[in-house]
DRENMARLO-36382 format. One record per atom (N, C-alpha, C, O): residue number from 1; residue in three letters; x, y, z. Coordinates in steps of 0.001 Angstrom, whole numbers. Atoms other than C-alpha are relative to their C-alpha. Layout:
<recs>
  pos  code        x        y        z
  NUM   ALA        X        Y        Z
...
</recs>
This chain:
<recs>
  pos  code        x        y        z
    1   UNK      333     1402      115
    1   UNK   -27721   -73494   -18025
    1   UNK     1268     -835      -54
    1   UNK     1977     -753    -1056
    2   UNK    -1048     1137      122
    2   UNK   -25096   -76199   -17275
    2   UNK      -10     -764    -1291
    2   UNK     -950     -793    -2085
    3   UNK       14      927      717
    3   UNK   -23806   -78593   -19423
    3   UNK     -148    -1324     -405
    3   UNK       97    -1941      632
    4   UNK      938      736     -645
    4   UNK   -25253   -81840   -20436
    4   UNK     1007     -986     -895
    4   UNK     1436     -837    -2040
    5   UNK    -1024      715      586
    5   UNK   -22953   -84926   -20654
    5   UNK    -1009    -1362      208
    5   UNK    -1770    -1659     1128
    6   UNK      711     1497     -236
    6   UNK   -24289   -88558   -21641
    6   UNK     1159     -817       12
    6   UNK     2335     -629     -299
    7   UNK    -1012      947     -594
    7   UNK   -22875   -91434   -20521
    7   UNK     -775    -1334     -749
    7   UNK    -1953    -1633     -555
    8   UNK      358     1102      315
    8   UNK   -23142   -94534   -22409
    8   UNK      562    -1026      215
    8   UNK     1555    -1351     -435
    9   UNK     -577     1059     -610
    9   UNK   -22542   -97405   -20565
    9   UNK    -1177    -1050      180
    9   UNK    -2269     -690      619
   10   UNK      624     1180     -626
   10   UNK   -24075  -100951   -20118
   10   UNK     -501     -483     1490
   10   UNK    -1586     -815     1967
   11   UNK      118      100    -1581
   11   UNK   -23758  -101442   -16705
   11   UNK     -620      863     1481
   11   UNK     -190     1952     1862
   12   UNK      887     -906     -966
   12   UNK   -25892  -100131   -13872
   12   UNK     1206      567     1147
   12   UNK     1264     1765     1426
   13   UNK     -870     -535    -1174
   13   UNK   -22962   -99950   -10993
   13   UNK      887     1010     -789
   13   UNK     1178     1983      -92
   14   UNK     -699    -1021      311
   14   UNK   -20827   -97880   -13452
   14   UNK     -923     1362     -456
   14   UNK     -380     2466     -471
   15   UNK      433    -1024      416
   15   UNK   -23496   -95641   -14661
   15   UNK     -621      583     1519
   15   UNK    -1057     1733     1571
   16   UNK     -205     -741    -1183
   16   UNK   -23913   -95056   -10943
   16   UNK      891      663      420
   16   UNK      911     1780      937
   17   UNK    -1726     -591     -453
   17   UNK   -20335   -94708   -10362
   17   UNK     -298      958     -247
   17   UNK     -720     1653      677
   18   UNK     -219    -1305      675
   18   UNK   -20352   -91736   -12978
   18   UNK     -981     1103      590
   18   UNK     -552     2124     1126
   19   UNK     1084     -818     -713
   19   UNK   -23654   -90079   -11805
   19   UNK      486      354     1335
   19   UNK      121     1486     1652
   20   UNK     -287     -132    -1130
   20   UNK   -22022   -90322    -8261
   20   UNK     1047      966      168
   20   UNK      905     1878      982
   21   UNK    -1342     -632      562
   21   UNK   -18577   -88839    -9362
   21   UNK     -605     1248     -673
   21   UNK      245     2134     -580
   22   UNK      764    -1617      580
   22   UNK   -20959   -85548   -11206
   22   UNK     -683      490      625
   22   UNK    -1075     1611      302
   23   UNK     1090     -147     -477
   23   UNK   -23278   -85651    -8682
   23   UNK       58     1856      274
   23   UNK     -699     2760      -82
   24   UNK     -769    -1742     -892
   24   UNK   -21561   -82069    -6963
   24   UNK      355      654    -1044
   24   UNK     1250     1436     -723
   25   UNK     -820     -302     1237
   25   UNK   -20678   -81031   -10498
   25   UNK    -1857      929     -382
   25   UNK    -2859      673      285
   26   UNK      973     -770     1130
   26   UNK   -23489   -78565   -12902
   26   UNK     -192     -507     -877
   26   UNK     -874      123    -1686
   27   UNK       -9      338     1110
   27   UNK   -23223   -80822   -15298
   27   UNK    -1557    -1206     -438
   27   UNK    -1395    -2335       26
   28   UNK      949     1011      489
   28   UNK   -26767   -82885   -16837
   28   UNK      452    -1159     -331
   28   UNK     1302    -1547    -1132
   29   UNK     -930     1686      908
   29   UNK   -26259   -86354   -17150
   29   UNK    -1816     -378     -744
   29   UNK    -2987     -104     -480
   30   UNK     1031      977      873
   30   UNK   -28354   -88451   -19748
   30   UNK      450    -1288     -254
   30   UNK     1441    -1294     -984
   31   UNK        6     1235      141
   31   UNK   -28216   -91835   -19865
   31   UNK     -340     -608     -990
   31   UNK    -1378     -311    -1580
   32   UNK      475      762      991
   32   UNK   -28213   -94209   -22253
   32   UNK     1016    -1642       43
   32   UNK     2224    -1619      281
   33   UNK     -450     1349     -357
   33   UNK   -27430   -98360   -22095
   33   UNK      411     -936     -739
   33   UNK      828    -2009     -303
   34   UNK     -770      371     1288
   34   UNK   -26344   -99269   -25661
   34   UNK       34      999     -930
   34   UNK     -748     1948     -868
   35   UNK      -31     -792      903
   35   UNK   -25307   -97611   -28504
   35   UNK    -1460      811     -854
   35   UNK    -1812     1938    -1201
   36   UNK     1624     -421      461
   36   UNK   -28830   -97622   -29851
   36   UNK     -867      807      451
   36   UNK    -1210     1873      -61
   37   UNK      270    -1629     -824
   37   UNK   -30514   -95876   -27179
   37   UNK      914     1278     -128
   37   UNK      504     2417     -354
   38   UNK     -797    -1933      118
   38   UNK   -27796   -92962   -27284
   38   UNK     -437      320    -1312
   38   UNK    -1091     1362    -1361
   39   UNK       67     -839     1022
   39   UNK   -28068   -92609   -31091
   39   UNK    -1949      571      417
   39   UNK    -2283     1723      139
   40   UNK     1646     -151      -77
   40   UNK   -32336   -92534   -30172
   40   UNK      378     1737     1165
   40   UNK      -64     2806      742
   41   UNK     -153     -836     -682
   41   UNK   -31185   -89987   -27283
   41   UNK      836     1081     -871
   41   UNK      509     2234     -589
   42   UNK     -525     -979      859
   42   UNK   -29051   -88008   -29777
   42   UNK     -987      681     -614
   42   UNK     -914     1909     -570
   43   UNK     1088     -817      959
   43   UNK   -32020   -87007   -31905
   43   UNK     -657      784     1056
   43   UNK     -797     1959      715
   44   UNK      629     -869    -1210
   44   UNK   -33773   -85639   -28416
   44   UNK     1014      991      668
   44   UNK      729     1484     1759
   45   UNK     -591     -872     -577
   45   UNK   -30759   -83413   -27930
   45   UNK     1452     -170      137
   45   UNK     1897    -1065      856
   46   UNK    -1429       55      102
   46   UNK   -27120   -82841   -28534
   46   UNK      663      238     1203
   46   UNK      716     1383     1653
   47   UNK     -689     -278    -1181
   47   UNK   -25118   -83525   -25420
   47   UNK     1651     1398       92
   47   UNK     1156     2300     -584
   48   UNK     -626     -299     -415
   48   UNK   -21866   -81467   -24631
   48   UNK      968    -1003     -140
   48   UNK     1880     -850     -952
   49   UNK     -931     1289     -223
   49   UNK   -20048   -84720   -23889
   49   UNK     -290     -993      305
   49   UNK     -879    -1299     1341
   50   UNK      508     1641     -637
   50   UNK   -20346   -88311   -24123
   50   UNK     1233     -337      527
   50   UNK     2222      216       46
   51   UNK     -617     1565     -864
   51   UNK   -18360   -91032   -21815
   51   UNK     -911    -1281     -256
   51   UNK    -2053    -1623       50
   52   UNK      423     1153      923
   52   UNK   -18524   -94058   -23775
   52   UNK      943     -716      501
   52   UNK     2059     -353      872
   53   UNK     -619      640     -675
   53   UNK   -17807   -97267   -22588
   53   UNK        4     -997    -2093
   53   UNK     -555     -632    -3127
   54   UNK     -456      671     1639
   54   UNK   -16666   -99875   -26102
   54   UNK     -819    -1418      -36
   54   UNK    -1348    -1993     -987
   55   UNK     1252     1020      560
   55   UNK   -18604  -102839   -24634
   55   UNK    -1231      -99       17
   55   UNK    -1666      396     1057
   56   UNK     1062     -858     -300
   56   UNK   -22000  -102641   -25224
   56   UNK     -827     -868     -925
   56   UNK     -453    -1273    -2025
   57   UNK      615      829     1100
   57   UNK   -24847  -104624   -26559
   57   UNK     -852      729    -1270
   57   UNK    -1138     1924    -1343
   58   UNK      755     -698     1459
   58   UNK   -26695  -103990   -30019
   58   UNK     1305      519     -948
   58   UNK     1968     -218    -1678
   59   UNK     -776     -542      382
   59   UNK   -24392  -101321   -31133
   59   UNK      677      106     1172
   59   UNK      365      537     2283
   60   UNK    -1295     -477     -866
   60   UNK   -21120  -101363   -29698
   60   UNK      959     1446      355
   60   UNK     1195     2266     -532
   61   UNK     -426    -1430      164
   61   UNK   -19403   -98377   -28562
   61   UNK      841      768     -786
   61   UNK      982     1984     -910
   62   UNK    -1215     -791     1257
   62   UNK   -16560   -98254   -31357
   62   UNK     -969      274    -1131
   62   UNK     -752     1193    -1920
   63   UNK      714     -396     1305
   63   UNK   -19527   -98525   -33905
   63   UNK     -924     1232      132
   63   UNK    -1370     1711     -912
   64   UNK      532     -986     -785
   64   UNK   -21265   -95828   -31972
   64   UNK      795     1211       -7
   64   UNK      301     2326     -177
   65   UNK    -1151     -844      475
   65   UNK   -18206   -93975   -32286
   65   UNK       -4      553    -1179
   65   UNK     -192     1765    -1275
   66   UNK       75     -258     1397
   66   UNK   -18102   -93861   -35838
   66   UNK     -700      104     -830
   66   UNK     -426      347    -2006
   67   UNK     1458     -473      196
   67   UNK   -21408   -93472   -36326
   67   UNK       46     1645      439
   67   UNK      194     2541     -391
   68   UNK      107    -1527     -219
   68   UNK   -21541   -90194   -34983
   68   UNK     1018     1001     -696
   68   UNK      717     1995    -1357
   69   UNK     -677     -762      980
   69   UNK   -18238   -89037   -36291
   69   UNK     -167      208    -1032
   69   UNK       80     1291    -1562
   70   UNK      497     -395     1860
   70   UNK   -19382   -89456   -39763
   70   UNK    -1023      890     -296
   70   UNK    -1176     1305    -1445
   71   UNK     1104     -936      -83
   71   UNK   -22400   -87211   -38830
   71   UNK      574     1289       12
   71   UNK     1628     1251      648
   72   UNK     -481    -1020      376
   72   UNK   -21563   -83926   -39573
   72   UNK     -332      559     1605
   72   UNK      433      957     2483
   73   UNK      944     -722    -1305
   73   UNK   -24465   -82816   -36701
   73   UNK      709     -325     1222
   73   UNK      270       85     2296
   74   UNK     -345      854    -1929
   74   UNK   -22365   -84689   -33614
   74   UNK     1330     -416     -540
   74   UNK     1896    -1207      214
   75   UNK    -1608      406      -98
   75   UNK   -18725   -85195   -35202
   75   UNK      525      794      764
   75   UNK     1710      476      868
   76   UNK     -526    -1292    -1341
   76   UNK   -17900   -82255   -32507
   76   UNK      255      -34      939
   76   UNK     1077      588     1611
   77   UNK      387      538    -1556
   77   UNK   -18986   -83879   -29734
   77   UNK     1181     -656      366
   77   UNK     1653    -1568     -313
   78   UNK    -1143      376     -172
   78   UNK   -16012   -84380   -27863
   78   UNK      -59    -1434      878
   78   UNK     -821    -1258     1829
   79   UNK      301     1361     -653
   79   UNK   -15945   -88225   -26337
   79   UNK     1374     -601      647
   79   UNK     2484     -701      123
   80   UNK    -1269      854     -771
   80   UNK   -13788   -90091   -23449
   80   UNK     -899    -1147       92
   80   UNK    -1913    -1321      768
   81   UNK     -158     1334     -758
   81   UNK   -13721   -93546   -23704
   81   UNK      341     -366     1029
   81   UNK     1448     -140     1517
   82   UNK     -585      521    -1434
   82   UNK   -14010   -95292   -20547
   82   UNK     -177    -1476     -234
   82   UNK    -1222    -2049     -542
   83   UNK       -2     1560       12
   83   UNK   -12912   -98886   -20584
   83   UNK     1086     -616      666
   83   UNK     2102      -56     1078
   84   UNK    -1381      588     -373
   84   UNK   -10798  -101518   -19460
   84   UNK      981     -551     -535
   84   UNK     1977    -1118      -86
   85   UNK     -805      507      976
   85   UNK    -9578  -102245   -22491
   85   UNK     1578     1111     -297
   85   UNK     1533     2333     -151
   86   UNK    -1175    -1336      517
   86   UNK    -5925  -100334   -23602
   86   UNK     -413      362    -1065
   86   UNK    -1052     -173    -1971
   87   UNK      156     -589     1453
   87   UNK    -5876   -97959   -25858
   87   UNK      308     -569    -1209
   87   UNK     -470     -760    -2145
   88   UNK     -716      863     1345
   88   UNK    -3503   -99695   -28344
   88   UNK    -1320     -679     -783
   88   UNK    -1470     -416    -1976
   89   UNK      993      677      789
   89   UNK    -6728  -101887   -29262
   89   UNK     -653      573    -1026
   89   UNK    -1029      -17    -2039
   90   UNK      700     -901      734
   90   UNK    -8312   -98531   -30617
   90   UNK      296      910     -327
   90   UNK     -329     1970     -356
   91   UNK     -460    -1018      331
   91   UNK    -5973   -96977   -31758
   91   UNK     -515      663    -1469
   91   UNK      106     1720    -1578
   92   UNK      277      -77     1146
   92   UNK    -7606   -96413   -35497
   92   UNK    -1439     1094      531
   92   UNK    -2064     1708     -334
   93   UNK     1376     -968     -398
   93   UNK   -10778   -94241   -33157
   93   UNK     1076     1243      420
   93   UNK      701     2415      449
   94   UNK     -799    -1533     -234
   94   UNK    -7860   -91775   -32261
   94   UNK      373      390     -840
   94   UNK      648     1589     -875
   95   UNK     -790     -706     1181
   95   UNK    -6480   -91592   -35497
   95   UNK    -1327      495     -858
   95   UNK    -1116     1335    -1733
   96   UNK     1303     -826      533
   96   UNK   -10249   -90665   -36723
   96   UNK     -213     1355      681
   96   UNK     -659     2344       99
   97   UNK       22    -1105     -748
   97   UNK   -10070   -88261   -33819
   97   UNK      897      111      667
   97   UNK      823     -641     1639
   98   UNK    -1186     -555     -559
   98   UNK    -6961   -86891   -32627
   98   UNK     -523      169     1856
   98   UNK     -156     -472     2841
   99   UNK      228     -337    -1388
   99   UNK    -8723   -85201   -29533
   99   UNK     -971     -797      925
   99   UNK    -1459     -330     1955
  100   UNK      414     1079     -766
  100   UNK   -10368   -88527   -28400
  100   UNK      873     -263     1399
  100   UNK     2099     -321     1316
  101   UNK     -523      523    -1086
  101   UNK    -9670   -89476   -24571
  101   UNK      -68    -1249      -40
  101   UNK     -746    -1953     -789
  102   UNK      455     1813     -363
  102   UNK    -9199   -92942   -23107
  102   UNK      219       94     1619
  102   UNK     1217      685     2030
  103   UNK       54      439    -1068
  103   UNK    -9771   -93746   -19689
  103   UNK       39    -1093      451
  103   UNK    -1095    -1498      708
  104   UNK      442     1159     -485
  104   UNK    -9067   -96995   -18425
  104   UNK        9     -368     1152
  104   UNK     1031     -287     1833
  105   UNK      420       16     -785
  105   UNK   -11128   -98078   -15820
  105   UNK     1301    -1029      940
  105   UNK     2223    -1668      433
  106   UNK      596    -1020     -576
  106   UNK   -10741   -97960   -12942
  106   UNK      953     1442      495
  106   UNK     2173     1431      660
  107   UNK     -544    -1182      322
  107   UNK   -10188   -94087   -12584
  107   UNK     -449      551      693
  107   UNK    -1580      183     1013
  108   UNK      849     -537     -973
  108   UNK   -10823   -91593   -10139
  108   UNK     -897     1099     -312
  108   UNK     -868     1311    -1525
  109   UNK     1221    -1170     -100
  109   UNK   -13606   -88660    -9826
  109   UNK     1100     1105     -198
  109   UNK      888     1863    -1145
  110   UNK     -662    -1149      627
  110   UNK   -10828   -86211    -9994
  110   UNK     1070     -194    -1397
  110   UNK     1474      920    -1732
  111   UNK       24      443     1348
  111   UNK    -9400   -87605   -13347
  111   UNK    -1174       71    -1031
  111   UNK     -949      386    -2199
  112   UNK      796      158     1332
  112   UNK   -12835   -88040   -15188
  112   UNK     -701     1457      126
  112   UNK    -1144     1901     -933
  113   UNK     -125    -1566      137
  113   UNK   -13580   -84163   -13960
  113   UNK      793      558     -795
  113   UNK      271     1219    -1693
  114   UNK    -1120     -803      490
  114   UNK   -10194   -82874   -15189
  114   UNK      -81     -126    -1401
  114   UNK      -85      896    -2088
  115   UNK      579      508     1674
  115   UNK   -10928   -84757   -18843
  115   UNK    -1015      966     -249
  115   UNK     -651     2016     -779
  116   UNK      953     -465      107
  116   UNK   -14253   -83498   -18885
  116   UNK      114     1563     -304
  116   UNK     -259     2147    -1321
  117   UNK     -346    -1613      208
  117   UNK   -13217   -79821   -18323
  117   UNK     1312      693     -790
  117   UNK     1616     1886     -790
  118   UNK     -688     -187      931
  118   UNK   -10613   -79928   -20640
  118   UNK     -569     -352    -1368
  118   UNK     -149      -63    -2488
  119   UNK      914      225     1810
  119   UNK   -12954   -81068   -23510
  119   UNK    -1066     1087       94
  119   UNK    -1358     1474    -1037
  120   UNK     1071     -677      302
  120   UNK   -15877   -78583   -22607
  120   UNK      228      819     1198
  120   UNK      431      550     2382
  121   UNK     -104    -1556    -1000
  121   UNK   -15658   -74943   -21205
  121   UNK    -1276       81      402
  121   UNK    -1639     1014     1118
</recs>
């Protein structure tokens, strides 16, 4: 059984992008369009790996962030931020998690592979 990565992003053309960029890949995508839906999609099943984008309505993706890290059940879950924001802004989500990525958009299909398979065998 492949592995199953959610992607939480706002936007329909990027959560295409990503789906488009895995399409050739083994990997499950699950979707989710604010923070809120993912934590609702978390209880239906612990992904592998999220790609989290930071803006995001309801719950935002840094509070989404730190929401889960504090969960014992999903602080594991290894997560690349994808944004267009710099890191510097968030830097206080790397110092919660050392092995946090950042991606800032835009980035290619063989970059958000190479991430991906360096966070999950």
């Amino acid at each position: 059984m492949g592995k199953t990565i959610m992607i939480v992003e706002d936007e329909q053309s990027f959560q295409d992008l990503y789906a488009m960029m895995l399409e050739d890949t083994d990997y499950e995508i699950v979707r989710a369009y604010d923070g809120d839906e993912a934590l609702s999609k978390l209880e239906e099943g612990k992904p592998d790996l999220i790609i989290l984008d930071i803006l995001l309505d309801l719950v935002t993706g840094d509070t989404f962030f730190l929401y889960i890290k504090g969960m014992p059940e999903y602080a594991n879950i290894p997560v690349i931020v994808a944004s267009s924001f710099s890191p510097k802004a968030y830097k206080n989500l790397k110092e919660m998690d050392p092995d946090l990525v950042f991606l800032e958009k835009p980035f290619t299909k063989e970059k958000l592979i190479e991430e991906i398979k360096a966070k999950i065998k």
